[in-house]
Jmol script that loads the backbone (N, CA, C; Angstrom):
load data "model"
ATOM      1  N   UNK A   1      79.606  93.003  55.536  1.00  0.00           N
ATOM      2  CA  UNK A   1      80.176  94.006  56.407  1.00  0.00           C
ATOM      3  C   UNK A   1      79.607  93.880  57.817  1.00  0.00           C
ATOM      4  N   UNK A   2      78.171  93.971  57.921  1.00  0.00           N
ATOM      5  CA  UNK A   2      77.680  93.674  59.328  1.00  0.00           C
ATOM      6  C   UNK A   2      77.843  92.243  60.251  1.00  0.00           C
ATOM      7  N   UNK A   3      78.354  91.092  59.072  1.00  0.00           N
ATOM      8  CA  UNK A   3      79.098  90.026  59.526  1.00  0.00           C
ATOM      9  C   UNK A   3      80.453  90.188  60.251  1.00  0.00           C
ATOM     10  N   UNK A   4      81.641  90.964  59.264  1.00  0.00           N
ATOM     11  CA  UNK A   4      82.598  91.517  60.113  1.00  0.00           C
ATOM     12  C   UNK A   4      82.853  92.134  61.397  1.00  0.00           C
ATOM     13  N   UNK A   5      81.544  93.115  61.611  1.00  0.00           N
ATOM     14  CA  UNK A   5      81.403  94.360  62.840  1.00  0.00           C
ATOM     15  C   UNK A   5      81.192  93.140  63.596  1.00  0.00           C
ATOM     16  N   UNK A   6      80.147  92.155  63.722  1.00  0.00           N
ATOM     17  CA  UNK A   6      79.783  91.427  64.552  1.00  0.00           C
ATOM     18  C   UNK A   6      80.632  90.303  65.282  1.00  0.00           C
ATOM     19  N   UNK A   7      81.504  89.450  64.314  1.00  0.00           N
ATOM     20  CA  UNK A   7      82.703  89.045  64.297  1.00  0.00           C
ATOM     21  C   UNK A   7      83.790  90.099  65.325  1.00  0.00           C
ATOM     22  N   UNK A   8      84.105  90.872  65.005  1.00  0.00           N
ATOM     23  CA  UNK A   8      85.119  91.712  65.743  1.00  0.00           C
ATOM     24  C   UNK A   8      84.503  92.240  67.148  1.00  0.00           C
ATOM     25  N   UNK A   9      83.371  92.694  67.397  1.00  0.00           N
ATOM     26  CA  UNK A   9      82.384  92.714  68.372  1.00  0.00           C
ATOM     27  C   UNK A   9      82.531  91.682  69.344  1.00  0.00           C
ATOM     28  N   UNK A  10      81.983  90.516  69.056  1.00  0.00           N
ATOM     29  CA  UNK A  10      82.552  89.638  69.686  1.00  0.00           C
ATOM     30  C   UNK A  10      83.732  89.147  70.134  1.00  0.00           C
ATOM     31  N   UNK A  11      84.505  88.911  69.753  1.00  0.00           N
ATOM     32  CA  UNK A  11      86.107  88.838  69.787  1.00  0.00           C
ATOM     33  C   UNK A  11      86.443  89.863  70.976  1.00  0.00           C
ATOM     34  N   UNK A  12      86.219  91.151  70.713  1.00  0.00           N
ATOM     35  CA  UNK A  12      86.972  92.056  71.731  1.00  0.00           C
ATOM     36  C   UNK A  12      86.070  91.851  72.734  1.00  0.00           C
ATOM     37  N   UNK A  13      84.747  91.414  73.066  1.00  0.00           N
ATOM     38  CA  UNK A  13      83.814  91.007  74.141  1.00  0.00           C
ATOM     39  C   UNK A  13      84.926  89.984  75.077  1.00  0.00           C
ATOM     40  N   UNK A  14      85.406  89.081  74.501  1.00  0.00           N
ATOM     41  CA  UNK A  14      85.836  88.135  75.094  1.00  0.00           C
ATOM     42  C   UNK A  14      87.273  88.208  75.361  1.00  0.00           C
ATOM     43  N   UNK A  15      87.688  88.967  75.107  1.00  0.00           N
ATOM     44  CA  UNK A  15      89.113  89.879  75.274  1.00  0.00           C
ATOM     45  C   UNK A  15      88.668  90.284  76.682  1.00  0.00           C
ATOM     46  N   UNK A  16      87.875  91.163  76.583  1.00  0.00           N
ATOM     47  CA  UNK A  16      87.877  92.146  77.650  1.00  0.00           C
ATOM     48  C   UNK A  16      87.346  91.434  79.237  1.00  0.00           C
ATOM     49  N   UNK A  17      86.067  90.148  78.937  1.00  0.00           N
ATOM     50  CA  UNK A  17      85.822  89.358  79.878  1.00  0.00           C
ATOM     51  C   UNK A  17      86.678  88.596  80.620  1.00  0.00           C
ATOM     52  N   UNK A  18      87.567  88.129  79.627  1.00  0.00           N
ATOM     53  CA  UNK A  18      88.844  87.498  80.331  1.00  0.00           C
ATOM     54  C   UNK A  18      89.723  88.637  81.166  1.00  0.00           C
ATOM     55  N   UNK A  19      89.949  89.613  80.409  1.00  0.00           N
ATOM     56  CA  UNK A  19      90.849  90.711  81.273  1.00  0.00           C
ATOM     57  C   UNK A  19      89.793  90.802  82.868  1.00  0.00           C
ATOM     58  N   UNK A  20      88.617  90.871  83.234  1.00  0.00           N
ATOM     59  CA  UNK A  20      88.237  91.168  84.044  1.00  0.00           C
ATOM     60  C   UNK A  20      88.259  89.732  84.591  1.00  0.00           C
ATOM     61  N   UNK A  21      88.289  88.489  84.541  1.00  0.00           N
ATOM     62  CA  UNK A  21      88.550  87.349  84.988  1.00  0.00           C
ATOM     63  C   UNK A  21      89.585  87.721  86.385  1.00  0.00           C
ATOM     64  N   UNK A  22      90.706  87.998  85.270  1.00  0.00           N
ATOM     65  CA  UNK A  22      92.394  87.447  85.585  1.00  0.00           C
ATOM     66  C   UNK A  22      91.979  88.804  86.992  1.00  0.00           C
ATOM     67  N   UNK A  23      91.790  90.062  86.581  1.00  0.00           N
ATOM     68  CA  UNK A  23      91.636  91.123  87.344  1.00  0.00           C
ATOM     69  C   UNK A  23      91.009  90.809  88.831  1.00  0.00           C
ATOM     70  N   UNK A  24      89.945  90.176  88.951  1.00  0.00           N
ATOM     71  CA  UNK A  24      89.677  89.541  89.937  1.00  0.00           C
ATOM     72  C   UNK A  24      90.053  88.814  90.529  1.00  0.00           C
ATOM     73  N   UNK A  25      90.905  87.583  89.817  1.00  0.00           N
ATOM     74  CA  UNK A  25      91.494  87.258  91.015  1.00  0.00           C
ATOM     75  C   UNK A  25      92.396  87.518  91.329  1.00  0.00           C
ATOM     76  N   UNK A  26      93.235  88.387  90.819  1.00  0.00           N
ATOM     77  CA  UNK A  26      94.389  89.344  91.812  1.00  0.00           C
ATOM     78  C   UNK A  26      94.093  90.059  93.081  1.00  0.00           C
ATOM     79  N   UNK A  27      92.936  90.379  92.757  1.00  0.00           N
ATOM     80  CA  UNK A  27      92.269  91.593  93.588  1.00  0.00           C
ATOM     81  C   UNK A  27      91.785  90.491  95.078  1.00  0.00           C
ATOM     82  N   UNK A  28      91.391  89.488  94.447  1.00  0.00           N
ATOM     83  CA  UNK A  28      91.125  88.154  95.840  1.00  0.00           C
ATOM     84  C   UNK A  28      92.189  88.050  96.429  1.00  0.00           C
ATOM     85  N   UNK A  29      93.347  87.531  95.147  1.00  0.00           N
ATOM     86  CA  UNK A  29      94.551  87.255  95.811  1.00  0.00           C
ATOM     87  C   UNK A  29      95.149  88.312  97.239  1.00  0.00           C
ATOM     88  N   UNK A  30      94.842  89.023  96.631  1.00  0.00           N
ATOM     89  CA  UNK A  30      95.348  90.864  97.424  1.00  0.00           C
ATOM     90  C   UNK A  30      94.659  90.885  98.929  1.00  0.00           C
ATOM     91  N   UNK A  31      93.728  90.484  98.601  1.00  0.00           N
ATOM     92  CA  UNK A  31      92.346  90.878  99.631  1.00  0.00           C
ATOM     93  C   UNK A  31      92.713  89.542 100.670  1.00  0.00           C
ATOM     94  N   UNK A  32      92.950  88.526 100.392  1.00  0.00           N
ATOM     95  CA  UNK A  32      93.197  87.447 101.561  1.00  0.00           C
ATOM     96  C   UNK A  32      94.685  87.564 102.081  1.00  0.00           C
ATOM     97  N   UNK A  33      95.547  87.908 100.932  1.00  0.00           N
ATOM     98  CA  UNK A  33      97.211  88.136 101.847  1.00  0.00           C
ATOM     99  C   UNK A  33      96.966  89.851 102.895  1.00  0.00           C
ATOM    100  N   UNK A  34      96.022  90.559 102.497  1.00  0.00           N
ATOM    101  CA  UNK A  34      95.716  92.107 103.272  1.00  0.00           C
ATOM    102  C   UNK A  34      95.273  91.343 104.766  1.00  0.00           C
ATOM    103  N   UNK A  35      94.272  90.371 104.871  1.00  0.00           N
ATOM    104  CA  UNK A  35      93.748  90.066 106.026  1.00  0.00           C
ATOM    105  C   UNK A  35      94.682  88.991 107.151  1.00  0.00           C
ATOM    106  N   UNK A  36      95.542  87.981 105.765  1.00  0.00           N
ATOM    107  CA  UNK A  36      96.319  87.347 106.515  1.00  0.00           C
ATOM    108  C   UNK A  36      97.377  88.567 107.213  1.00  0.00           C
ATOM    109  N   UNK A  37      97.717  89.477 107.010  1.00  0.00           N
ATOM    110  CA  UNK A  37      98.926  90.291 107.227  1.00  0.00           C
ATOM    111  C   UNK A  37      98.347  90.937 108.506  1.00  0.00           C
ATOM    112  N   UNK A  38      96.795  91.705 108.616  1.00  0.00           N
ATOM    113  CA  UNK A  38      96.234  92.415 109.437  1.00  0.00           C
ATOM    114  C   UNK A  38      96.373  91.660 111.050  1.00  0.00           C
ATOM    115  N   UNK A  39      95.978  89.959 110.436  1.00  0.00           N
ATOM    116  CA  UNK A  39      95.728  89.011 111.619  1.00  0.00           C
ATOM    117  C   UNK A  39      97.208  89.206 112.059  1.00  0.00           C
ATOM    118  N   UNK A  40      98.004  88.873 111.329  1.00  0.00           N
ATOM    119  CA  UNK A  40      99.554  88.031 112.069  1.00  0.00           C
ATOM    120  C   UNK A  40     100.139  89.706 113.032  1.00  0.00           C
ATOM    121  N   UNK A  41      99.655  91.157 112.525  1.00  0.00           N
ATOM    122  CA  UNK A  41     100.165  92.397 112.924  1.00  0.00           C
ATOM    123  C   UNK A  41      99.200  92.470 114.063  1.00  0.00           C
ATOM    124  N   UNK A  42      98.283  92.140 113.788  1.00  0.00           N
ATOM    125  CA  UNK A  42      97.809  92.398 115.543  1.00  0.00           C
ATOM    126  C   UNK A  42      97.638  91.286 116.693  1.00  0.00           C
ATOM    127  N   UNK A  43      98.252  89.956 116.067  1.00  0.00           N
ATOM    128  CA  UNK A  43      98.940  88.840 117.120  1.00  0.00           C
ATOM    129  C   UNK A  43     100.130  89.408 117.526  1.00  0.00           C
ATOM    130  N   UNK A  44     100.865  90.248 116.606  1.00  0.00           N
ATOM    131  CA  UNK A  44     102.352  90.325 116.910  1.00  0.00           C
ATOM    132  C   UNK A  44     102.013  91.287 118.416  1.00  0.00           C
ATOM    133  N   UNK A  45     101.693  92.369 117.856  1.00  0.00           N
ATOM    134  CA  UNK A  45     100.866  93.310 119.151  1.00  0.00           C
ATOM    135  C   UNK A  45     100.676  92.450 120.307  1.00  0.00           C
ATOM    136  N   UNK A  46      99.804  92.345 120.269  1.00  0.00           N
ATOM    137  CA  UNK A  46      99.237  91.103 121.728  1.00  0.00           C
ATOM    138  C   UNK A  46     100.517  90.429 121.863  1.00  0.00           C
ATOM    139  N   UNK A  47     101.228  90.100 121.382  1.00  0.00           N
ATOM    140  CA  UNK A  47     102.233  89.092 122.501  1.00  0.00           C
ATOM    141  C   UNK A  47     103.385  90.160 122.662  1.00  0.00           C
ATOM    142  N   UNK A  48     103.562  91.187 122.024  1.00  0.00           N
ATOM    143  CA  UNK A  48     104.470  92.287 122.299  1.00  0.00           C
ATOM    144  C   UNK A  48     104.024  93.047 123.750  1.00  0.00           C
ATOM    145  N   UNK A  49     102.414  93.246 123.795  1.00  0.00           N
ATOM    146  CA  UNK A  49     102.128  93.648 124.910  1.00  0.00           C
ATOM    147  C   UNK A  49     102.267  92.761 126.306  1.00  0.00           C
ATOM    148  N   UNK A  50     101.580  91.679 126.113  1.00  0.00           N
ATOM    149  CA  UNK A  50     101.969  90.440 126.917  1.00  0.00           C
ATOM    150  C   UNK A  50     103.097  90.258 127.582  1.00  0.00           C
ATOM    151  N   UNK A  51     104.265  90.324 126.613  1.00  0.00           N
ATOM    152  CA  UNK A  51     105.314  90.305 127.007  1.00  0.00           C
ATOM    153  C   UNK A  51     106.350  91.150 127.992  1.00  0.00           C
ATOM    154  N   UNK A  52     105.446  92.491 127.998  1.00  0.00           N
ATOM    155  CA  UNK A  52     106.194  93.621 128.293  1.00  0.00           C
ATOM    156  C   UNK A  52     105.331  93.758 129.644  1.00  0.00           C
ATOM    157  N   UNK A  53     104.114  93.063 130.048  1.00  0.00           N
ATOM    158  CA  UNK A  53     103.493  92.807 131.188  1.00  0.00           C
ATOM    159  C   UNK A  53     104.136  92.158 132.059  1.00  0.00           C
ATOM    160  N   UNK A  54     104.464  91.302 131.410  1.00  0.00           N
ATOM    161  CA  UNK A  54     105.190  90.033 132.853  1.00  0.00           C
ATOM    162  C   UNK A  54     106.488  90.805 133.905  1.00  0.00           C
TER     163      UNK A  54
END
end "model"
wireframe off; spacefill off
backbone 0.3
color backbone group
């Protein structure tokens, strides 16, 4: 029986490690398209302002 608990113990250990794997790198994924988006919105700015200078 304490073979089983331990068996299943494990198993859902490695269930759950992988779920936090995949979880992370979404969250990267997320986090570098957030900064690419921030950069290209405040280039857009600057040449919107630029533009409206001349």
């Amino acid at each position: 029986m304490k073979r089983l608990f331990l068996n299943i113990f494990l198993i859902s250990c490695l269930v759950f490690i992988q779920g936090c794997a995949v979880a992370g790198g979404i969250f990267k994924a997320g986090m570098v398209w957030g900064i690419l988006l921030v950069v290209a919105l405040i280039a857009g700015i600057i040449a919107l302002v630029a533009r409206s200078r001349k």
